[in-house]
C-alpha positions as CSV (number, residue, x, y, z in Angstrom):
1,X,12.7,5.6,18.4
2,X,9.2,5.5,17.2
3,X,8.1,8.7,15.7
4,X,4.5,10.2,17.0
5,X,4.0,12.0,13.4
6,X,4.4,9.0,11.4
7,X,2.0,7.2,13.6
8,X,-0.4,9.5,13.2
9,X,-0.4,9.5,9.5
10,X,-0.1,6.0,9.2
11,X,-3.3,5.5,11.6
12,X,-4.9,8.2,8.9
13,X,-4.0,6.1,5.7
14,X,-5.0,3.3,7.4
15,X,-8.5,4.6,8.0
16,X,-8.6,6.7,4.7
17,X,-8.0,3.0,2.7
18,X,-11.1,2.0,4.6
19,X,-13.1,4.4,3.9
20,X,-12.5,4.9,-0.1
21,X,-12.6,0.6,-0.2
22,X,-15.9,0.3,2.1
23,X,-16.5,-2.6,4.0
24,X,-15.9,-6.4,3.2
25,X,-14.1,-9.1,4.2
26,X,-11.8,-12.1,2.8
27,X,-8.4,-12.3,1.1
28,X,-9.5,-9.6,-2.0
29,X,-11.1,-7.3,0.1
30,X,-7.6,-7.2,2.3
31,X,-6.0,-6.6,-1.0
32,X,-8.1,-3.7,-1.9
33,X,-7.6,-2.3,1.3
34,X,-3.4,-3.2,1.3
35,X,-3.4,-1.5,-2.2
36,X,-5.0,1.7,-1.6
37,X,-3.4,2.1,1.7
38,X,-0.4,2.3,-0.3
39,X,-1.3,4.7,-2.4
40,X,-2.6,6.7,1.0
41,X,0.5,6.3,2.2
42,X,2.3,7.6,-0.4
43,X,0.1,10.8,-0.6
44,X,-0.5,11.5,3.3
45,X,3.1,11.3,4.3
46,X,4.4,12.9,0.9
47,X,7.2,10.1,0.7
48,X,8.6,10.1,4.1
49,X,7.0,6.9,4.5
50,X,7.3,4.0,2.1
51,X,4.8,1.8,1.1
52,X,5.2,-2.0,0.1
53,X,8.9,-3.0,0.8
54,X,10.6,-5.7,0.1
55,X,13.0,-7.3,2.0
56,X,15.4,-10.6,1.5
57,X,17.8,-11.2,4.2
58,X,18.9,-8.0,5.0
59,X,18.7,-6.3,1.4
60,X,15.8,-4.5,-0.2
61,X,14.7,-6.3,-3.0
62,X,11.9,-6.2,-5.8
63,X,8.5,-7.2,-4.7
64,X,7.5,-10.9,-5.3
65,X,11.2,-11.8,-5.0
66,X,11.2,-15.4,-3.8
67,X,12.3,-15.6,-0.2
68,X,11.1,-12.1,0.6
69,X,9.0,-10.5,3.0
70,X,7.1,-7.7,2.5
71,X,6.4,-5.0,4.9
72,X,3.8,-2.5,4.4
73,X,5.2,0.4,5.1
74,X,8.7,1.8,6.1
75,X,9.8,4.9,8.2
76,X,13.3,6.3,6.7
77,X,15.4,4.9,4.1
78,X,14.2,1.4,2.9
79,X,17.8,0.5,3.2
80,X,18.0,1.9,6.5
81,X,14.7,1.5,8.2
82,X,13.4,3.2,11.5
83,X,10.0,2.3,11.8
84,X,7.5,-0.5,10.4
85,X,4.0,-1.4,10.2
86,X,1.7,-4.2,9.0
87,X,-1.5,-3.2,7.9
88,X,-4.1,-5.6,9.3
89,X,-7.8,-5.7,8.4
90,X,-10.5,-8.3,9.6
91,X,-9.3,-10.9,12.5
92,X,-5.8,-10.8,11.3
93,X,-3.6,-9.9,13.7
94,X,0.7,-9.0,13.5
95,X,1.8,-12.0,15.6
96,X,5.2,-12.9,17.1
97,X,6.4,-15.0,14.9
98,X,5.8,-12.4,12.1
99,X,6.9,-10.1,13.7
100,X,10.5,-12.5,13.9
101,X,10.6,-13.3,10.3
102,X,10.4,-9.4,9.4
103,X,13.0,-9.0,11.8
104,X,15.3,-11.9,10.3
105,X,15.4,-10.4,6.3
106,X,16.2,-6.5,7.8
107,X,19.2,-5.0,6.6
108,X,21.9,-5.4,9.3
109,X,22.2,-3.3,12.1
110,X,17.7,-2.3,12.0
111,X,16.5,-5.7,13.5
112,X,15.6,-3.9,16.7
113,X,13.2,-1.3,15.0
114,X,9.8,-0.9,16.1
115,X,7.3,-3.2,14.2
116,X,3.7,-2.3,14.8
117,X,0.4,-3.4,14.0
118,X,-1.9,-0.5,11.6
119,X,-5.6,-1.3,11.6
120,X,-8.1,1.0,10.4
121,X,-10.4,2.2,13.3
């Protein structure tokens, strides 16, 4: 079940990356943005919500682990995920088939989770 709170705050950390990166556009500005959402994230949620997971058929694993996709942020355990969202700047948008190759590397049993597009507004 998709949690309103955790929305909320990830809609905020969305929009508070933004802000504190300004505007641009291209691969390193998406990276700035990714980064500090993160670190928003982190701060806005006070930990309930994870930033930058890793997963590799159905096991969290390090980031940049070969094979591995990496989510943006988590609601719950990492091990044991309720929630997940894609941060998206630009024209990038969380497609389908993303959204089934997130699905395919979750820990067993959490491949029905919602999966949801974050875009700062």
């Amino acid at each position: 079940m998709a949690s309103v709170r955790a929305a909320r705050q990830v809609q905020q950390a969305a929009n508070n990356a933004q802000r504190v990166v300004g505007a641009g556009r291209g691969a390193a500005y998406g990276t700035r943005v990714h980064t500090e959402f993160g670190r928003q994230v982190q701060q806005i949620s006070r930990g309930r919500i994870r930033a930058e997971v890793s997963y590799r058929n159905g096991q969290v694993v390090p980031r940049g682990t070969r094979g591995s996709v990496r989510v943006d942020a988590v609601r719950g355990r990492p091990e044991r995920p309720k929630e997940i969202w894609d941060l998206k700047t630009g024209g990038a948008r969380l497609t389908p088939q993303r959204i089934q190759q997130i699905r395919r590397h979750l820990p067993r049993g959490c491949q029905n989770i919602p999966i949801q597009e974050a875009r700062p507004r």
